[in-house]
N, C-alpha and C positions, 0 to 999 in steps of 0.2 A: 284175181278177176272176180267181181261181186255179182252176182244175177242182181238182174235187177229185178224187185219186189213186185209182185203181180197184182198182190191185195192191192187195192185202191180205199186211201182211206177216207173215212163217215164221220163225219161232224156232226154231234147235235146240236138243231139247230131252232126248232120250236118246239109246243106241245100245241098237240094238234086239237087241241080242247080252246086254243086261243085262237081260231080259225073258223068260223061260218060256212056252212057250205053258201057257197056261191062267192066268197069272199078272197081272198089275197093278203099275203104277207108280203112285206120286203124287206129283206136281210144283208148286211154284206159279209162275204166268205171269202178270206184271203184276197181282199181288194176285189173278189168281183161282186156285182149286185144281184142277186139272188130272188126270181119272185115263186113265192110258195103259192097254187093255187087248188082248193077246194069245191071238189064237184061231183055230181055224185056215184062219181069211176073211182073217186077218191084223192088223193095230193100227187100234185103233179110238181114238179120244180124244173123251172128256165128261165136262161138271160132278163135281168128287170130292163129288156132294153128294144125297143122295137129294130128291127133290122132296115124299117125304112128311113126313119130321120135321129135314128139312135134316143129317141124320147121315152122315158120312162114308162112302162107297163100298168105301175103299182095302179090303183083307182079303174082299173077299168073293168068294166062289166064282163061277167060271166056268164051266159046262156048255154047249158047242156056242156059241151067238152070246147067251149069256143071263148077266147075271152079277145075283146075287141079294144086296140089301143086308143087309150083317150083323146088323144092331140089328133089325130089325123083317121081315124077309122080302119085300118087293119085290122086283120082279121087272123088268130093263128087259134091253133088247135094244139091245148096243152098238152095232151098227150107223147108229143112227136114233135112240138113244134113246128107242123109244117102252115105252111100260108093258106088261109081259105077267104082270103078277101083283100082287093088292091087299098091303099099304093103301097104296099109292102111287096118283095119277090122273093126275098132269103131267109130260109126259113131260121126258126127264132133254136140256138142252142140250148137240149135239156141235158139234165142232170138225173144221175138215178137216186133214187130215196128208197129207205127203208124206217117201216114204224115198228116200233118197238113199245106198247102199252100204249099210251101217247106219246111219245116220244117218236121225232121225228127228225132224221138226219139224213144229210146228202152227200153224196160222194165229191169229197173234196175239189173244187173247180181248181184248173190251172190260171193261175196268175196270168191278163190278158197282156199280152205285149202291144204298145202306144203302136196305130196304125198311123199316127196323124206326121205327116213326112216333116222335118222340121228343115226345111229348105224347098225352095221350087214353089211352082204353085199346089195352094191346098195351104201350105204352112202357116201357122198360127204366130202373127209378131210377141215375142214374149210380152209377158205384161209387165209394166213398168210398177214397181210396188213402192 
């Protein structure tokens, strides 16, 4: 019987000298998309993915600990992820990080499993290639 490994492991993943404060990175780690965000609490790392229309994060404005998604205006708080502005409700998944010099890595995201039903309604018709 093996225990199972409790260390969670740390990817390096930028250097934080290539980040602006008030700025954003996006990365992908093990298939998930990753946004690095710089503020002046410091790097915060969560989902590149808004929780309300699943639309990308990267580009959008940083004010104080809040970065506001581009396409639709949500509003989440990098620290924690949680929602401080509609039509977003669920708050956005973080990641923990650790910097080391500049160097900057994040605790390995698990690989997201496909929510998208492939039958029934909702389902996606494959694409014809």
């Amino acid at each position: 019987f093996l225990a199972m490994s409790v260390t969670k492991e740390f990817v390096t993943v930028a250097d934080s000298t290539d980040i602006d404060l008030g700025q954003s990175l996006s990365l992908q780690v093990n298939e998930v998309q990753i946004l690095i965000c710089h503020t002046q609490d410091g790097f915060f790392a969560m989902d590149n993915k808004c929780t309300h229309a699943n639309e990308p994060l990267c580009g959008g404005r940083i004010v104080g600990n809040l970065i506001t998604c581009p396409v639709h205006g949500a509003i989440f708080d990098v620290r924690n992820g949680e929602v401080k502005g509609p039509p977003a409700s669920i708050k956005l998944r973080t990641f923990k990080l650790k910097i080391d010099g500049t160097s900057i890595s994040i605790e390995k995201p698990e690989k997201e499993v496909n929510t998208v039903p492939t039958w029934g309604p909702g389902a996606f018709p494959p694409r014809k290639t």
